[in-house]
N, C-alpha and C positions, 0 to 999 in steps of 0.2 A: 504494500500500500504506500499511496505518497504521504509527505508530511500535511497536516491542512493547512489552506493557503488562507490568506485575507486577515481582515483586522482581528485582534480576539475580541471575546464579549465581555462587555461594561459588566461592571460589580453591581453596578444598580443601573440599569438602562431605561432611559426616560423615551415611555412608547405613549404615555398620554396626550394629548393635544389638546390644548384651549385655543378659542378666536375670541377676542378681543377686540373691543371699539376704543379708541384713542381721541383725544380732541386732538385741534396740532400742537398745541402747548405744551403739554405733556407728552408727547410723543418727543416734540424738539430736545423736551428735560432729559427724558431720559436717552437719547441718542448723546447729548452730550455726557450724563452719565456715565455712559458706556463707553467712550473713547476716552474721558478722563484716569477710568478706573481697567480700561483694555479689555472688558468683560462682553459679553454676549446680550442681547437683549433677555434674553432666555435667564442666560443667569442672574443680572440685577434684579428681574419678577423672581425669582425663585427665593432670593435672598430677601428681598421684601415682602412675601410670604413669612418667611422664616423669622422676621422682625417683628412682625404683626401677633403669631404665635406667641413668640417669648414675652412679648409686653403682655399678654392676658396672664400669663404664671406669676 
């Protein structure tokens, strides 16, 4: 048999999907967010999620 080829798989693999309505404002914010911080739009919602969480505890 050959070796497997291709990426491996993620430890936690993000298969969910949300759509999203933006005004432009906020859209602009966090676009600058995201080149400020070199981050993904993906990942500053995820981390802002995660902020929102620990502020209720």
């Amino acid at each position: 048999m050959s070796p497997k080829m291709g990426r491996p798989k993620a430890e936690n693999p993000k298969s969910i999907r949300y759509s999203i309505r933006l005004d432009a404002e906020t859209e602009e914010k966090l676009q600058q967010y995201c080149g400020r911080h070199r981050i993904t739009k993906g990942e500053a919602i995820r981390k802002g999620i995660h902020l929102l969480l620990d502020a209720k505890k």
